[in-house]
C-alpha positions in Angstrom: -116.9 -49.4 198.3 -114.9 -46.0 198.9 -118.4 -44.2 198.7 -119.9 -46.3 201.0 -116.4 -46.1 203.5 -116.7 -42.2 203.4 -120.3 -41.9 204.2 -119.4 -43.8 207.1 -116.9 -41.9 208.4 -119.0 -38.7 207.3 -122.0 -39.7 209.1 -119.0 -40.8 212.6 -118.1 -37.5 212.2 -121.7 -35.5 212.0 -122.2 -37.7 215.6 -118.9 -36.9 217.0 -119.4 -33.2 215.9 -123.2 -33.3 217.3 -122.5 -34.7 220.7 -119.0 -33.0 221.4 -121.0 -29.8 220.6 -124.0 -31.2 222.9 -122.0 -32.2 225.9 -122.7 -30.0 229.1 -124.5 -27.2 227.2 -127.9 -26.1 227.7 -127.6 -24.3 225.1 -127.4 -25.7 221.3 -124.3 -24.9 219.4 -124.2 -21.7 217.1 -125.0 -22.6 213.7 -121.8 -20.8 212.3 -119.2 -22.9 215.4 -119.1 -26.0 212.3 -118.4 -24.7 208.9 -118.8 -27.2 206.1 -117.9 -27.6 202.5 -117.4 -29.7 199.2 -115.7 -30.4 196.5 -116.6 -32.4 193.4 -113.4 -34.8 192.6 -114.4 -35.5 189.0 -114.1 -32.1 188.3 -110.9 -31.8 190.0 -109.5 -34.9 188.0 -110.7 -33.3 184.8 -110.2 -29.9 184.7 -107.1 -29.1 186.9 -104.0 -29.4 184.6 -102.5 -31.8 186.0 -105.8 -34.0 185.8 -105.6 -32.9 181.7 -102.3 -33.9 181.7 -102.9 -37.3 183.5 -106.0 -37.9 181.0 -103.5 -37.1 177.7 -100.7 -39.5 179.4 -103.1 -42.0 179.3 -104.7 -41.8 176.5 -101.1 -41.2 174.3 -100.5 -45.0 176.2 -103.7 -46.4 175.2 -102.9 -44.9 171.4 -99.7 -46.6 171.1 -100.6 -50.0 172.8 -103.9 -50.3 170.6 -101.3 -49.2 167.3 -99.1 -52.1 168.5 -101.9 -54.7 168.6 -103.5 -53.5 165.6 -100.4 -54.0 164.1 -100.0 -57.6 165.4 -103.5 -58.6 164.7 -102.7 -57.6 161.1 -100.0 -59.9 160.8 -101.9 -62.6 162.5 -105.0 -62.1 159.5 -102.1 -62.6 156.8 -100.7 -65.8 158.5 -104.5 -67.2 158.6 -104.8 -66.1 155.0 -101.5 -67.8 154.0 -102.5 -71.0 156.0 -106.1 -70.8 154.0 -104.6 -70.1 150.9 -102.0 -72.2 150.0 -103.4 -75.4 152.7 -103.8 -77.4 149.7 -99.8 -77.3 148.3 -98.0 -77.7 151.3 -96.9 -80.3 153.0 -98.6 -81.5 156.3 -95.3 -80.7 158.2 -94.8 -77.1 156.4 -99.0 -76.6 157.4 -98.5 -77.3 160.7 -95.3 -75.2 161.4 -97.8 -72.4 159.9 -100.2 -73.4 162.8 -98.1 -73.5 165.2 -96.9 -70.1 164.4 -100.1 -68.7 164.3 -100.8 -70.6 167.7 -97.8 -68.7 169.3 -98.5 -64.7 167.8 -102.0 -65.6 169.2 -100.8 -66.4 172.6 -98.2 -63.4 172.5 -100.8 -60.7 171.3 -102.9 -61.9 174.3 -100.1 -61.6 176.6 -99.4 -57.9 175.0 -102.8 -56.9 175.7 -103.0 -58.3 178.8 -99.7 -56.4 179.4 -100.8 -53.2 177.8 -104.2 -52.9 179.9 -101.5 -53.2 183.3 -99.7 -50.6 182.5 -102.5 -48.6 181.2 -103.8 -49.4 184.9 -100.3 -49.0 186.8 -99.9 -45.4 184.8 -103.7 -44.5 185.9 -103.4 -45.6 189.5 -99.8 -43.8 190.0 -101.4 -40.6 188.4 -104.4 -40.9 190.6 -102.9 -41.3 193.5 -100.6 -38.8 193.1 -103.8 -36.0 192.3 -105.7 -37.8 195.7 -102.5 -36.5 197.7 -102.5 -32.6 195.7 -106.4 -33.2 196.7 -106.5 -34.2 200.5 -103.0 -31.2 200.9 -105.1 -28.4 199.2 -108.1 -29.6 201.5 -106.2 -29.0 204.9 -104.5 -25.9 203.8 -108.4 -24.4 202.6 -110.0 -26.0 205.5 -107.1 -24.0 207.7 -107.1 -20.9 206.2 -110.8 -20.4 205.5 -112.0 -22.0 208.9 -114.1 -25.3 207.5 -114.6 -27.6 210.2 -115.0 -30.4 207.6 -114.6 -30.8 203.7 -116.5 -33.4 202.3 -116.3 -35.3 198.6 -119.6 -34.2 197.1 -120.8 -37.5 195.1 -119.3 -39.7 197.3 -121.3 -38.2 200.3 -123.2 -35.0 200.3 -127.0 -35.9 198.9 -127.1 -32.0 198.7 -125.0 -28.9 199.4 -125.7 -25.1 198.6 -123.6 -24.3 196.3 -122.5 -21.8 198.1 -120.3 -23.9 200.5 -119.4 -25.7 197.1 -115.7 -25.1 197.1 -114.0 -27.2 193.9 -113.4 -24.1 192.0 -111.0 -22.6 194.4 -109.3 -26.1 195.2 -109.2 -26.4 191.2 -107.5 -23.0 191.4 -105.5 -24.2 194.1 -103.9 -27.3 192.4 -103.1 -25.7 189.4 -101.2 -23.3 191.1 -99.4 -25.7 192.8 -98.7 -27.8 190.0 -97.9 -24.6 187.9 -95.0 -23.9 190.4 -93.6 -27.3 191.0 -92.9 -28.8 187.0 -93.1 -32.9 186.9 -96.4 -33.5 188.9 -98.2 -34.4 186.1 -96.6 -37.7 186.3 -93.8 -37.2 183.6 
């Protein structure tokens, strides 16, 4: 849906460009008066530091959550190995307070995972959003200072660029100098 929402607005602002440049000139535009580039924002996600760092935050989450509910699942098997084991010598009251227990760590490690994967998705949305900003900053500021009319996402919109007007390394460059000079951004 964001794809689609940005080729929109890329293809508005080809039109916009094309008849502001059009309007009351014989003449067409100079080739060189619009000065378009790209970036790739996978790449900047995965290899500016603070994309690394997002990635390991995760990832350490997603290890500790999945040790958790390993953990519970564990102790889950043994209850449903008691309950198999010894049905026959208890009691129909002691088996089902066995059941019922093993009703209530079922509901609770499905409420943990439940939980888990929201954080996992609260962390990764906080992160991201926080790497879109760094993104769309370093984009003015290059935009600015090396006189692109427009900086597009690459997948998201450009079919094809020369790579030549391909300009993630230097926003990669960009970010982690930033994020080198202001400690906490990788969402620590």
């Amino acid at each position: 849906m964001r794809g689609i929402l940005a080729g929109i607005v890329a293809v508005a602002t080809f039109a916009v460009l094309a008849v502001t440049l059009s309007v009351g000139s014989t003449q067409p535009a100079p080739a060189t008066s619009v000065k378009i580039g790209f970036v790739e924002q996978q790449r900047i996600l995965t290899e500016t530091q603070i994309g690394k760092r997002a990635q390991q935050q995760l990832k350490d989450l997603q290890n500790e959550k999945q040790a958790e509910i390993d953990r519970r699942e564990q102790e889950l098997k043994q209850l449903s190995d008691k309950i198999a084991n010894e049905a026959l010598p208890l009691t129909n009251q002691a088996r089902e307070k066995l059941k019922r227990e093993q009703r209530k760590k079922k509901a609770d490690l499905d409420m943990f995972v439940s939980d888990a994967y929201d954080e996992a998705d609260a962390l990764n949305k906080k992160n991201s959003q926080k790497i879109q900003k760094l993104v769309e900053q370093t984009a003015a500021e290059m935009a600015k200072e090396l006189g692109y009319s427009i900086i597009l996402e690459r997948l998201g919109v450009v079919l094809y660029g020369n790579p030549r007007y391909d300009l993630t390394d230097e926003m990669i460059k960009r970010i982690d100098k930033i994020t080198q000079a202001k400690p906490g951004q990788g969402g620590k």
